[in-house]
NUKOLTOR-570944 format. One record per residue (C-alpha): residue in one letter; y, z, x. Coordinates in steps of 0.02 Angstrom, whole numbers, padded with zeros to 5 digits. Example, Ala and Ser with C-alpha at 12.3 -4.5 7.8 and 13.67 -1.06 7.14 Angstrom:
+---------+--------+--------+--------+
| residuo |      Y |      Z |      X |
+---------+--------+--------+--------+
|       A | -00225 |  00390 |  00615 |
|       S | -00053 |  00357 |  00684 |
+---------+--------+--------+--------+
% end
This chain:
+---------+--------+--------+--------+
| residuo |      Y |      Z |      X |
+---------+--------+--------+--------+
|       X |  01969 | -03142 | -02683 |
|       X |  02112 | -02992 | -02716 |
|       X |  02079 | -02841 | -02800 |
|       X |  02191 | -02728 | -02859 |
|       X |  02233 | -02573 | -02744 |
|       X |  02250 | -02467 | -02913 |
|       X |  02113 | -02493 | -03011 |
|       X |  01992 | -02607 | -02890 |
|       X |  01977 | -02749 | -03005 |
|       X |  01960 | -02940 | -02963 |
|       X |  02113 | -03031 | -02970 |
|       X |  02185 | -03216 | -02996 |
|       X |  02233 | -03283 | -02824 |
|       X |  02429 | -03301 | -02874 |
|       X |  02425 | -03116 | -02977 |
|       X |  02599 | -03018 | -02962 |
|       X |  02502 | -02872 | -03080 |
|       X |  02331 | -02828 | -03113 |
|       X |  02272 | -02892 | -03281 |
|       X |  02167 | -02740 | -03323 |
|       X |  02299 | -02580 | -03283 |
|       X |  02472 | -02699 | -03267 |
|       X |  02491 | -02626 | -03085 |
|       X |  02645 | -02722 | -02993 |
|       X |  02539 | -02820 | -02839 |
|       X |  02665 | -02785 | -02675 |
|       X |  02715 | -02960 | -02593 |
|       X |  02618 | -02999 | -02430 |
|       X |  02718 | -03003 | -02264 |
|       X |  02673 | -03199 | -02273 |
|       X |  02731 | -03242 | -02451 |
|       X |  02903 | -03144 | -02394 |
|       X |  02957 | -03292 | -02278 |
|       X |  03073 | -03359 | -02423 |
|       X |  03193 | -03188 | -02426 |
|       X |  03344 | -03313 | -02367 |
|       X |  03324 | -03415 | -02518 |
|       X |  03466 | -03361 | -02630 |
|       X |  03472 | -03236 | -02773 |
|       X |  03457 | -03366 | -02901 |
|       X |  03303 | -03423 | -02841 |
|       X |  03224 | -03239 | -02844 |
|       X |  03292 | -03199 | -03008 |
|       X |  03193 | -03353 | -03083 |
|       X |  03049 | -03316 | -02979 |
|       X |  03040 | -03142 | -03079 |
|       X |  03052 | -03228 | -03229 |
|       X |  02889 | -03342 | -03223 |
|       X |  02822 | -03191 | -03174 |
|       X |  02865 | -03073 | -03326 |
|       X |  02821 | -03214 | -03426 |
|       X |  02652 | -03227 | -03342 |
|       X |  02607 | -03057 | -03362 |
|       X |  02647 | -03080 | -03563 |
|       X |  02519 | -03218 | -03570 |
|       X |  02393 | -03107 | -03482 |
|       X |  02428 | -02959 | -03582 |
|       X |  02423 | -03049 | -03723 |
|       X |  02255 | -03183 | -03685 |
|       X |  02130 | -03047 | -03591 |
|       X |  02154 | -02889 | -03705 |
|       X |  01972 | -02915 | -03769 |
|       X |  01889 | -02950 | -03605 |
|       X |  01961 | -02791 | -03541 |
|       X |  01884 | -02698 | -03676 |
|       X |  01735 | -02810 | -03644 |
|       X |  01714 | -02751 | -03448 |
|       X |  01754 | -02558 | -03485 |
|       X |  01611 | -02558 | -03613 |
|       X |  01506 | -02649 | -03511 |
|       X |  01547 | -02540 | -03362 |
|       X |  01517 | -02386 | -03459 |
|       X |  01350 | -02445 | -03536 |
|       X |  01299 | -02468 | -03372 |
|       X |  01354 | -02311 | -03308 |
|       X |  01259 | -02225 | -03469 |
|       X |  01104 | -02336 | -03417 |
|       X |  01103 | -02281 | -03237 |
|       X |  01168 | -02117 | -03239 |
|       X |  01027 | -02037 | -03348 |
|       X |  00875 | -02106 | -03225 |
|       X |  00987 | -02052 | -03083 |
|       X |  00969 | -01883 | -03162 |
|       X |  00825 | -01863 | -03199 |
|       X |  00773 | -01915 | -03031 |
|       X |  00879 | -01749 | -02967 |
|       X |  00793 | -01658 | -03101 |
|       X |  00634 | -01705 | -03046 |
|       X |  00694 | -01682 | -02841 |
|       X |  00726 | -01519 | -02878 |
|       X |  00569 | -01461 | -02949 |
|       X |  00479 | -01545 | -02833 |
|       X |  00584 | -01433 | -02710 |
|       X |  00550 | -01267 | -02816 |
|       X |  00371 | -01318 | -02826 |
|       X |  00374 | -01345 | -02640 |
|       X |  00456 | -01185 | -02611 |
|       X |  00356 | -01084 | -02718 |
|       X |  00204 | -01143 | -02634 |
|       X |  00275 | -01117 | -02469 |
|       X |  00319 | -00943 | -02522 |
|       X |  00152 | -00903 | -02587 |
|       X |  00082 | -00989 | -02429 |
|       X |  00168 | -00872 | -02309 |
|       X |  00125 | -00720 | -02429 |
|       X | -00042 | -00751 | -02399 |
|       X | -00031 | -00812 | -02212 |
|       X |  00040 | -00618 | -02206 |
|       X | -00104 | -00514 | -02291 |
|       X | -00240 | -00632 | -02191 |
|       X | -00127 | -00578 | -02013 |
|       X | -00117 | -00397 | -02074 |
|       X | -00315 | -00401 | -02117 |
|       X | -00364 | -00482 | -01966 |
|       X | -00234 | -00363 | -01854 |
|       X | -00315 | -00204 | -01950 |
|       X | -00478 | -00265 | -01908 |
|       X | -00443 | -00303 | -01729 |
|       X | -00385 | -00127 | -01725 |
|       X | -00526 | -00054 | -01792 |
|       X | -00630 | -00147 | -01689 |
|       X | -00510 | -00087 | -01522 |
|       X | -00532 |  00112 | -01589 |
|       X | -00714 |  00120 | -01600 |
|       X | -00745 |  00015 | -01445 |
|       X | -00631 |  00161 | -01365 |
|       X | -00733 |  00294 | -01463 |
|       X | -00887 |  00221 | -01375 |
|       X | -00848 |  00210 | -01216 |
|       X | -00786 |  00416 | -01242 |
|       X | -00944 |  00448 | -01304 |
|       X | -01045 |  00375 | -01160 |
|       X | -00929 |  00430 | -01026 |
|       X | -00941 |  00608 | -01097 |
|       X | -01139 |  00606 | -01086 |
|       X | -01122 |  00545 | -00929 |
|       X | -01019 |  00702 | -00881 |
|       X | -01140 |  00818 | -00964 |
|       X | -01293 |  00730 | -00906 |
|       X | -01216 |  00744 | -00726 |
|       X | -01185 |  00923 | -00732 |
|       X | -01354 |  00982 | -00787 |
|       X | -01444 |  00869 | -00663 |
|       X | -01325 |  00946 | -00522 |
|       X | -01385 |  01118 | -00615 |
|       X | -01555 |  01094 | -00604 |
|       X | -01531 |  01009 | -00409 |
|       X | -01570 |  01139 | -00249 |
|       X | -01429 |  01125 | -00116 |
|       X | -01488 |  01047 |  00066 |
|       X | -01521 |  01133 |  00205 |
|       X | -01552 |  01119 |  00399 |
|       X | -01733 |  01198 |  00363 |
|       X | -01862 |  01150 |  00256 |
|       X | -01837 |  01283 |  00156 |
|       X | -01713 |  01284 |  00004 |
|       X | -01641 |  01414 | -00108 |
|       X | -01540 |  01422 | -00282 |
|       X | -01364 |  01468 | -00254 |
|       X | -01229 |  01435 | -00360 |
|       X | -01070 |  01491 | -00396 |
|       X | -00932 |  01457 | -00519 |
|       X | -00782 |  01355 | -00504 |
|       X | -00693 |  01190 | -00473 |
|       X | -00654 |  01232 | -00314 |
|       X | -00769 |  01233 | -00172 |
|       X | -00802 |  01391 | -00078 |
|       X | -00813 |  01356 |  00117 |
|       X | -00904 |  01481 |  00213 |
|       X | -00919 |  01458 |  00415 |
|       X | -01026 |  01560 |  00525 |
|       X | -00911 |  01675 |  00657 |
|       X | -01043 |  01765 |  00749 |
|       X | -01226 |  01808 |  00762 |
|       X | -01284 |  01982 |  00829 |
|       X | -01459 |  01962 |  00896 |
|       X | -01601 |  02067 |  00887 |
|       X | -01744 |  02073 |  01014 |
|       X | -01932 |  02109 |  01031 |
|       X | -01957 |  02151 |  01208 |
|       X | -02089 |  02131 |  01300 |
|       X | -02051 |  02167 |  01489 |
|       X | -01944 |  02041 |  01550 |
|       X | -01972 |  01941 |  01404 |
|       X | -01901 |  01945 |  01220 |
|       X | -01913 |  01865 |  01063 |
|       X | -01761 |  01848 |  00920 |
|       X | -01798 |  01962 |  00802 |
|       X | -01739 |  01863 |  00643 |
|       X | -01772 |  01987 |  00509 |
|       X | -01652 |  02106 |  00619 |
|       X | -01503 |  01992 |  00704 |
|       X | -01339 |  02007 |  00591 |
|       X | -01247 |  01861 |  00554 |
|       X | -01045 |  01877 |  00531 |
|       X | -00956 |  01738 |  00417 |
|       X | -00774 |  01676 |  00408 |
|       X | -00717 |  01628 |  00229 |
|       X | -00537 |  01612 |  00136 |
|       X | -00619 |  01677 | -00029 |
|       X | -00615 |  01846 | -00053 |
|       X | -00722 |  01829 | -00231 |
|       X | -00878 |  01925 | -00250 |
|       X | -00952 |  01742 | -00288 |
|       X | -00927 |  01701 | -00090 |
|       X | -00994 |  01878 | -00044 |
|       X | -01141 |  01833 | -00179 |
|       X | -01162 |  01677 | -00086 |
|       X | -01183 |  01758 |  00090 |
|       X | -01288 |  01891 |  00038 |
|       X | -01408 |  01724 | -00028 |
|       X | -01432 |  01651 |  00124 |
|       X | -01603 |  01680 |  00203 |
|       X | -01663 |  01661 |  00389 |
|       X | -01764 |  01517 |  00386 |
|       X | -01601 |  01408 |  00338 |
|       X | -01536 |  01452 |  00506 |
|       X | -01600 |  01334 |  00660 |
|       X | -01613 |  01406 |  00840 |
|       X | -01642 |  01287 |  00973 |
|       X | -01754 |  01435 |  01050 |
|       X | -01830 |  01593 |  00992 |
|       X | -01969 |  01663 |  01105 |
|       X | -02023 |  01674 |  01279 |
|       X | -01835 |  01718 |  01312 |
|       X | -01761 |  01813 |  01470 |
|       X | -01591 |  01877 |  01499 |
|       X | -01456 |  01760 |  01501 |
|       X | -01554 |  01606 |  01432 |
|       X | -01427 |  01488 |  01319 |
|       X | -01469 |  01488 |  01126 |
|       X | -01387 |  01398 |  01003 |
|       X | -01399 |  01446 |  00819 |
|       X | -01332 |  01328 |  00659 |
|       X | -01337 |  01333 |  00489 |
|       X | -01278 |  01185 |  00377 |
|       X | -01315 |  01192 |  00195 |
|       X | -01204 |  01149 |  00019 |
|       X | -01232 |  01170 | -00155 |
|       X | -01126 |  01132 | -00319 |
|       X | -00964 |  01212 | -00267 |
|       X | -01007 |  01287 | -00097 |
|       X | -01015 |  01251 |  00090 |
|       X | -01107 |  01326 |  00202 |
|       X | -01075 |  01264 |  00404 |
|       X | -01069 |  01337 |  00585 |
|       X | -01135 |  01312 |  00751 |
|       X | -01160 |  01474 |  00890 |
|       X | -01203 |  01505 |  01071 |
|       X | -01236 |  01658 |  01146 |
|       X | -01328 |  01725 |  01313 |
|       X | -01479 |  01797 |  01295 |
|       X | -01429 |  02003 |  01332 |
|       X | -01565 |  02134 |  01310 |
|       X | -01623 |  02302 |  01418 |
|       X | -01785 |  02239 |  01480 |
|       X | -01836 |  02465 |  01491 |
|       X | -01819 |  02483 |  01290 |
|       X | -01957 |  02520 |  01197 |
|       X | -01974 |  02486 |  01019 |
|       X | -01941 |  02655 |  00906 |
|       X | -01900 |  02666 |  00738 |
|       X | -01727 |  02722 |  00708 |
|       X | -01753 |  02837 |  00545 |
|       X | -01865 |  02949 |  00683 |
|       X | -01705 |  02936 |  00802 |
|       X | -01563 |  03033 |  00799 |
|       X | -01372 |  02971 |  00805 |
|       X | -01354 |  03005 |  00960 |
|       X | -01521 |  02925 |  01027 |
|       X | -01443 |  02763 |  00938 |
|       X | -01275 |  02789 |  01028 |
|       X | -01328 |  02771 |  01189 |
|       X | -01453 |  02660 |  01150 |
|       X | -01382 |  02460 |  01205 |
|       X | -01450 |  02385 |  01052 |
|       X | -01425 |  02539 |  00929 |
|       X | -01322 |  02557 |  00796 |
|       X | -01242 |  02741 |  00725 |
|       X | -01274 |  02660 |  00561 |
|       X | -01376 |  02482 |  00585 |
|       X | -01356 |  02428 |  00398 |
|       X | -01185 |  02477 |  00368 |
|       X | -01129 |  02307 |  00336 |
|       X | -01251 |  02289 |  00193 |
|       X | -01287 |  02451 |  00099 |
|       X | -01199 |  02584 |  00044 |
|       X | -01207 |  02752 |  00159 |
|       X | -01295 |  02891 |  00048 |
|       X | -01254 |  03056 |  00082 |
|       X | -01380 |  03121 |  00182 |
|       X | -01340 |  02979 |  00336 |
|       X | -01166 |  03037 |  00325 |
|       X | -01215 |  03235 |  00347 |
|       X | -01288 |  03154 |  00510 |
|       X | -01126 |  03142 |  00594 |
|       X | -01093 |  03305 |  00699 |
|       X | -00969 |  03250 |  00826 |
|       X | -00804 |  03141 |  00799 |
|       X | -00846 |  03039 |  00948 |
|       X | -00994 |  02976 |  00849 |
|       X | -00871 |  02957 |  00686 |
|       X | -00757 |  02853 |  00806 |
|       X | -00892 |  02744 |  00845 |
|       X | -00972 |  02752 |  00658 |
|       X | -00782 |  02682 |  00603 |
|       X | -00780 |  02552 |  00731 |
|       X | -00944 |  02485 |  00745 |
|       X | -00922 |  02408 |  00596 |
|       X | -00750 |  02317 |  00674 |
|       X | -00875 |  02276 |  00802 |
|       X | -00983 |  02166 |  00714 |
|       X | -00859 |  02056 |  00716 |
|       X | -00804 |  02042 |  00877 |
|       X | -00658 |  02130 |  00844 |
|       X | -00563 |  02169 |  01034 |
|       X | -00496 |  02327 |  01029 |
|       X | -00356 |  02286 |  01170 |
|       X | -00279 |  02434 |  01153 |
|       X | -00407 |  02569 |  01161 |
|       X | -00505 |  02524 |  01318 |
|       X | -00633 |  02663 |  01312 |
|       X | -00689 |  02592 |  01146 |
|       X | -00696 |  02445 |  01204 |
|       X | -00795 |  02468 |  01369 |
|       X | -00909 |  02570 |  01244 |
|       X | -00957 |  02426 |  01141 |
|       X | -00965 |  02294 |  01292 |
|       X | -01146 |  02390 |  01334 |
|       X | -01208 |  02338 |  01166 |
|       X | -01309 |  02182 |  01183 |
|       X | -01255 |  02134 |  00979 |
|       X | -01066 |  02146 |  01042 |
|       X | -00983 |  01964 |  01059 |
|       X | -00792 |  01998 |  01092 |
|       X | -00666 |  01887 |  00997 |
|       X | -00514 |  01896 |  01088 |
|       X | -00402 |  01816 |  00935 |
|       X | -00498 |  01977 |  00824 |
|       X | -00351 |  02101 |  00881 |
|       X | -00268 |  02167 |  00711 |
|       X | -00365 |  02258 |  00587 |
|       X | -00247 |  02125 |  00446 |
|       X | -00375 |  01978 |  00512 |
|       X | -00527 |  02083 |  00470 |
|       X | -00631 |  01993 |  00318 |
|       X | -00746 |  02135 |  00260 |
|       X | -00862 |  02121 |  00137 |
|       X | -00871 |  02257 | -00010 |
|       X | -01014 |  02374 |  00087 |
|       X | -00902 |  02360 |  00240 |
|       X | -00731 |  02417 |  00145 |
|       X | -00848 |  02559 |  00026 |
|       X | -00911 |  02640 |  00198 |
|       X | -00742 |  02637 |  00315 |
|       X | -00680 |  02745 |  00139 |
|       X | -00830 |  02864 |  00165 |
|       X | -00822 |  02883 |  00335 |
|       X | -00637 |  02904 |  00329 |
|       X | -00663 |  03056 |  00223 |
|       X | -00741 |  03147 |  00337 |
|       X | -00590 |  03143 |  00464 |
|       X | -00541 |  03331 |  00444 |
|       X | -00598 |  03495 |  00513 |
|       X | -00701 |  03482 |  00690 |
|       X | -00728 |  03281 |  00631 |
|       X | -00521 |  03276 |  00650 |
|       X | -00470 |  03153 |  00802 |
|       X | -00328 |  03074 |  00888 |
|       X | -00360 |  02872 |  00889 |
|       X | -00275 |  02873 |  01039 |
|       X | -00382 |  02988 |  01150 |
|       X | -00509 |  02908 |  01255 |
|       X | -00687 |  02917 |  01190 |
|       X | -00805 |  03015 |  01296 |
|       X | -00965 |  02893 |  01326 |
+---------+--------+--------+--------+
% end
């Protein structure tokens, strides 16, 4: 069947125009095979057809009308349901996106609940674990408060000192004291001087040395001892911020004639040339009053009042050999040759107050030349 390429409407097999809209139907490649035939023959041909369309104008008028109202009934029929069905498409989409809006709303505030919650939950887990580790801290600190530091005796004392950083205190030298008996000798340990090496210059570490008793020291012998017997002395001990180490030997060294003689009835120069006297024995320790420094009559016994107190040390006085050979008789003397320059001295506060005294009394018939040799 043909339909017309105008309008789309059926047509008769033979049709030259479309009954419904009078469009001219072009002749088919096919149906043109006759285009020799002569002019006569094409004029009729047009004829029948002019005449054919008449008839068909004229005979299908009212089935025309027919088919448009039919078509356009149909279209009224169909188009309403096919609108409605949109209608109802798209509220069905609204609804849908309404609830899908109101869905994710909600998905939201539950997230942001949930999140605030796990962040609560985060903070005071954090707060906790503050908490305990700052109890810890404090519960640390007052047990290490109440704990005694160790020692290499059985005995044990409270020292503490202040600070984050530890103080570190090493013994440099002991000066021995002995109770002679004839050719024996005990250590006397409420007498022998100890000398100690330390960076800190605080009146905590001087606090801390002045603390530390005999019995923390341990001798591998202190009786029964005769001249130039070994001892070794050490001391290890520690408390909260300090440490206390060191490890000497020495040869026994003592005058096997002395006699035991209480220096206060002695005069200064009875302790001079005594080998295990001092001009002033506690000079590292007290203060010098007044009265012991009206002792001093001679400046060869100021010299030696000045540098005992170098002497303790070990200091080597390289460069003043009569002072030197002076303090090689004493049996507390222990020579450090690297102790040369009075810039490597560490003196405690006693030691600095009493070089100031006894440097005050350089004048008059006390005056003297360092350099000149000292006459004993």
């Amino acid at each position: 069947m043909k339909f017309c390429p105008e309008c789309g409407k059926p047509l008769l097999e033979d049709a030259l125009f479309c009954g419904h809209c009078g469009y001219r139907i072009p002749v088919l490649n096919e149906e043109k095979t006759s285009n020799n035939d002569s002019i006569e023959e094409t004029k009729h041909n047009e004829e029948l057809l002019q005449d054919e369309v008449e008839e068909v104008v004229q005979d299908e008028p009212e089935a025309t009308e027919e088919i448009l109202q039919d078509e356009n009934e149909e279209t009224l029929q169909y188009e309403p349901e096919a609108n409605e069905e949109i209608f109802q498409d798209e509220e069905t989409l609204q609804d849908e996106l309404e609830d899908n809006e109101e869905a994710i709303n909600n998905n939201s505030e539950n997230n942001i609940k949930q999140g605030n919650k796990k962040w609560k939950k985060i903070i005071l887990i954090i707060l906790a674990i503050a908490l305990v580790a700052g109890l810890g801290v404090v519960g640390f600190h007052y047990l290490n408060k109440k704990s005694q530091p160790s020692s290499s005796s059985t005995s044990t004392t409270t020292l503490t000192s202040k600070g984050n950083k530890k103080i570190h205190i090493t013994l440099k030298s002991v000066e021995p004291q002995y109770s002679v008996n004839g050719e024996y000798a005990d250590i006397d340990l409420e007498k022998t001087k100890y000398k100690w090496e330390t960076d800190d210059k605080s009146e905590e570490a001087q606090r801390i040395v002045d603390g530390i008793k005999n019995e923390y020291f341990k001798y591998s012998q202190t009786t029964n001892l005769k001249n130039k017997d070994t001892v070794t002395v050490s001391i290890n001990m520690s408390g909260d911020d300090y440490i206390v180490t060191g490890t000497k030997t020495f040869n026994v060294k003592f005058d096997e004639e002395h006699s035991e003689v209480d220096d206060d009835d002695r005069s200064i120069e009875e302790r001079v040339r005594d080998k295990q006297g001092y001009v002033f024995e506690n000079s590292d320790t007290t203060y010098l009053t007044k009265e012991q420094l009206a002792e001093i009559k001679t400046k060869d016994q100021l010299r030696i009042a000045i540098n005992e107190i170098y002497a303790r040390h070990g200091f080597y006085f390289k460069n003043k050999p009569t002072i030197q050979s002076y303090f090689e008789t004493k049996t507390w003397y222990h020579k450090e040759e690297s102790l040369e320059s009075d810039a490597q001295m560490v003196k405690n506060p006693y030691e600095e107050a009493n070089l100031k005294a006894l440097a005050k009394l350089k004048k008059g018939n006390l005056d003297y030349d360092p350099n000149e040799p000292l006459n004993y």
